[in-house]
C-alpha positions in Angstrom: -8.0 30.9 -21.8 -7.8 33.6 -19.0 -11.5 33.2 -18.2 -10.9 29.1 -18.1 -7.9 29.7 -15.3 -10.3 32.1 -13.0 -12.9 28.9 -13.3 -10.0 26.6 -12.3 -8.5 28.6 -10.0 -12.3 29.7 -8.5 -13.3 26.0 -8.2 -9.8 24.6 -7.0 -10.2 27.6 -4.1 -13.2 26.1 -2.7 -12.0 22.3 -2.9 -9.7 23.6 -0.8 -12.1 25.6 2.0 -14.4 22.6 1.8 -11.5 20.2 2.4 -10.1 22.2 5.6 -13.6 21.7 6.8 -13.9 18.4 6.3 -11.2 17.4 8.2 -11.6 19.6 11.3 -15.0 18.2 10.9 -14.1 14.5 10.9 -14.8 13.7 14.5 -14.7 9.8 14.2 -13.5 7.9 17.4 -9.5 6.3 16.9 -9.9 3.2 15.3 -13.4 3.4 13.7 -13.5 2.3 10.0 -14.6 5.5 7.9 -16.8 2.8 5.8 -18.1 0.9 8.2 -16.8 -2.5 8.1 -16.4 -2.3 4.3 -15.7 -6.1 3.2 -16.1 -7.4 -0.3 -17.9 -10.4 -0.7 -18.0 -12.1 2.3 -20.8 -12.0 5.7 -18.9 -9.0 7.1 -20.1 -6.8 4.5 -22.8 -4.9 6.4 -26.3 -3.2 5.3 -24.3 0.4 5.5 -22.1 -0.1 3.0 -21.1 1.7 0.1 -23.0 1.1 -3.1 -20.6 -0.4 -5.5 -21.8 0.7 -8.9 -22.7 4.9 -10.0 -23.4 6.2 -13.5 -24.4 9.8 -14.7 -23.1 12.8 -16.8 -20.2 14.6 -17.4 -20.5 18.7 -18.1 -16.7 19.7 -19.7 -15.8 23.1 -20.2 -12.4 24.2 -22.1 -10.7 26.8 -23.7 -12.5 25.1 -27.0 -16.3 25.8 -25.4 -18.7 23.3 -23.9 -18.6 19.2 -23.9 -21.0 16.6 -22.3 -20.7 12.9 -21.6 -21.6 9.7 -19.4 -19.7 7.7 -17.2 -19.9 4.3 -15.8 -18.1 3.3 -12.0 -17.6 0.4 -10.3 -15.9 0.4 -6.9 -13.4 -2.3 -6.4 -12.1 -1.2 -3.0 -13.0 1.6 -0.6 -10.2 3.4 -2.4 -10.0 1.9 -5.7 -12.6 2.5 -8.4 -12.5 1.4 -12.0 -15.0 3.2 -14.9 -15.6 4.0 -18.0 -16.8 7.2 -19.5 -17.7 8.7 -23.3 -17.8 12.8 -23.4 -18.3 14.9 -26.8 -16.5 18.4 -27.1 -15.2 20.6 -29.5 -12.0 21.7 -30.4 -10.6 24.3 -32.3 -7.6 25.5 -33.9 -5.3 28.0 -31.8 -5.2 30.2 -34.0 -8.7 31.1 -34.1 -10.1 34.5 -33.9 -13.9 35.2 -33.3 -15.2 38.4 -34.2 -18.4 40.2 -34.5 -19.6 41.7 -37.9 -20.2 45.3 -36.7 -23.1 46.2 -39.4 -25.0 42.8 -39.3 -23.8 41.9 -35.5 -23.3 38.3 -36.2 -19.9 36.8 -35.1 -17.8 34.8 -37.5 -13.8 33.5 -37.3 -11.8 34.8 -40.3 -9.8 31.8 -41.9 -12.2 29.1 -40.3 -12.1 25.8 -42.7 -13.5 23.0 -40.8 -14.7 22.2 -37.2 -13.4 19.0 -35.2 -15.6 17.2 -32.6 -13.7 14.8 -30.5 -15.0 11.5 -28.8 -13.0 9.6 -26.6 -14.3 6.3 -25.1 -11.6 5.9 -21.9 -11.4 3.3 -19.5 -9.7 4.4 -16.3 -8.8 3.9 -12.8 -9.6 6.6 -9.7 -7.7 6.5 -6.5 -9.1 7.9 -3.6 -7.1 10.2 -1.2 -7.0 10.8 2.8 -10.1 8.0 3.6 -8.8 8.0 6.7 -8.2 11.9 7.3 -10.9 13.4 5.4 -15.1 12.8 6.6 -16.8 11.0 3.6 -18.8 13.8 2.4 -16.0 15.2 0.8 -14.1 12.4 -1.2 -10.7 13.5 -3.1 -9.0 11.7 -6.1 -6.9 11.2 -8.7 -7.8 9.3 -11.7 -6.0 8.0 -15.4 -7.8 6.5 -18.1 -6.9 5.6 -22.1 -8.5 4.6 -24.9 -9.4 5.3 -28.5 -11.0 8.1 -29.9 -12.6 9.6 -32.8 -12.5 13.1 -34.8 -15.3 14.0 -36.8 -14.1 17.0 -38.8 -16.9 18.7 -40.6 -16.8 21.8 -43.1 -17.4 25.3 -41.6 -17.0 26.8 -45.0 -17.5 26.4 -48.4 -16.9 27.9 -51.7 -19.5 29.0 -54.0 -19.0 29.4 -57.6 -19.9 32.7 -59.4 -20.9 33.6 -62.7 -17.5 35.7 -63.0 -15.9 32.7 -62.5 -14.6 33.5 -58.9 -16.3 32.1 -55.8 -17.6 33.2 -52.4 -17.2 31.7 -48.9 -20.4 30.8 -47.3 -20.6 29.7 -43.5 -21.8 26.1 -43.5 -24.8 26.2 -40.7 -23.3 23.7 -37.7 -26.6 21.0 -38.1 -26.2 21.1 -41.9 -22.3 20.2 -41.9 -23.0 16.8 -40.3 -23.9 15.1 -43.2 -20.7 16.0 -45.0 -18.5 15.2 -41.8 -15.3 12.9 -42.2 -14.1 10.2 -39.3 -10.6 10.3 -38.3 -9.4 7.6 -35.2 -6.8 7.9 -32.8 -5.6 7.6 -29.0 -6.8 9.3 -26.5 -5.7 10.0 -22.6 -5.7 11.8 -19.9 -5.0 12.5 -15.9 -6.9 14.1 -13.4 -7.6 15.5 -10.1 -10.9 16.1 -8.6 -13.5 15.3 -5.5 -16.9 14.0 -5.0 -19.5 15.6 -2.2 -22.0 14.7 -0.4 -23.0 10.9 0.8 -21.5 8.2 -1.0 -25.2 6.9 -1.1 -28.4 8.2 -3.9 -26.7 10.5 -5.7 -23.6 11.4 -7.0 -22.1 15.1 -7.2 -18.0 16.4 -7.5 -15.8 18.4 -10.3 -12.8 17.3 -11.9 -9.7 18.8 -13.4 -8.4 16.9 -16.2 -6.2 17.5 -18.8 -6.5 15.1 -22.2 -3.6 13.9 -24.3 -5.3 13.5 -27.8 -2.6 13.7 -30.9 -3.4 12.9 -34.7 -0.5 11.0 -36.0 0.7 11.9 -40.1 -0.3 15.3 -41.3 -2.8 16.6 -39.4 -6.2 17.8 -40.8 -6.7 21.5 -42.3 -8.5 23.7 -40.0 -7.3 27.3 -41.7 -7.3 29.1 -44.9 -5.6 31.8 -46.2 -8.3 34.7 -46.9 -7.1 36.0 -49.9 -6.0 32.5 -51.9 -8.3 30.2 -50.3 -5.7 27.9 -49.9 -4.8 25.7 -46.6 -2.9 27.9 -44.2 -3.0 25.6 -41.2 -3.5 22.1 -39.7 -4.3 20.9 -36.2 -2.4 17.0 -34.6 -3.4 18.7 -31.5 -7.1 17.5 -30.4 -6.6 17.4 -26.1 -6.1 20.3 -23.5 -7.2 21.5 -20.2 -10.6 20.3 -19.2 -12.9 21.3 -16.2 -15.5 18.6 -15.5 -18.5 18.7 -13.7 -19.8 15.2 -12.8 -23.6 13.8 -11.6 -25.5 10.8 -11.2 -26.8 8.0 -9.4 -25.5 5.3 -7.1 -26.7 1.7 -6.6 
């Protein structure tokens, strides 16, 4: 978690030096349009304007590891921009503990029962901040989106019976435990806070902070068990959290 906030904080440091340059660097003359005669749908509209539509990849980072994704975003207004976006990430139970096996050196988590891969499909809405204060190449935001999501819980361990008649736990290899997976639906949200860089025209570049409001309603699913009867020791409802995106693409 600490080394999650130093990203944050790291990244939100230099969102803040690039935005202090942008607007002592915003040298337009008074009453000059920042996107130049920006008119939807009518003669006005010039050869300069905007592209109205981008798409490209998310790269999310969490306390819970590494995610990717894809997003779809149509402009409405020079502020307002609709999209739609689909991400994959893991999640894991708080009460996780990896550790490293001394003699073999190969990590494992004590009490680890299953893994959970979330995938929410959001549609959202992203306001833009200070057009008229802040150059274009450095674009602020904030942006909401809901929609349904689905957990795909799959085993990490498994119990192997013995000619004693006890069993052993075996680590079930990641690939491997796909097959056996089990799909779980639910809501999924979020809010965020973020930038884009650069020219608003060929490519597409910015970060986002986001934090994702993901619950599993009834009992939860078992993500712990207790090392010396095997039984459940723990569920998880809890499938969102803090999220650092990093966001490119195209626009058209």
């Amino acid at each position: 978690m600490t080394r999650l906030w130093i990203w944050g904080a790291g990244i939100a440091a230099l969102l803040a030096l690039y935005a202090v340059n942008a607007v002592g660097q915003n040298q337009r003359p008074a009453g000059t349009d920042s996107v130049q005669n920006y008119v939807y749908g009518t003669a006005q509209e010039t050869e300069q304007s905007d592209p109205h539509n981008q798409w490209g990849v998310d790269f999310l980072i969490s306390t819970d590891g590494f995610g990717m994704g894809g997003f779809y975003r149509r402009l409405f207004t020079p502020d307002l921009t609709g999209f739609v976006t689909f991400s994959v990430s893991e999640s894991k139970d708080q009460q996780e503990n990896e550790q490293i096996d001394p003699y073999y050196g190969v990590t494992f988590v004590p009490g680890k029962l299953n893994r959970f891969l979330v995938l929410p499909l959001l549609v959202g809405v992203q306001q833009r901040l200070f057009r008229e204060d802040i150059m274009d190449t450095f674009r602020p935001y904030i942006s909401v989106a809901a929609g349904p999501a689905l957990i795909f819980m799959t085993p990490f361990v498994k119990l192997v019976p013995q000619s004693d008649g006890t069993s052993t736990i075996e680590q079930v290899e990641f690939f491997k435990s796909l097959g056996k997976g089990t799909s779980h639906y639910t809501a999924s949200a979020y809010v965020g806070f973020g930038a884009d860089f650069g020219s608003m025209r060929g490519s597409v570049f910015g970060v986002n902070f986001r934090y994702y409001f993901t619950y599993l309603l009834g009992d939860g699913l078992p993500s712990r068990y207790d090392l010396y009867s095997g039984q459940v020791a723990g569920v998880k409802k809890s499938f969102g959290g803090f999220f650092i995106t990093l966001n490119m693409g195209m626009a058209y």
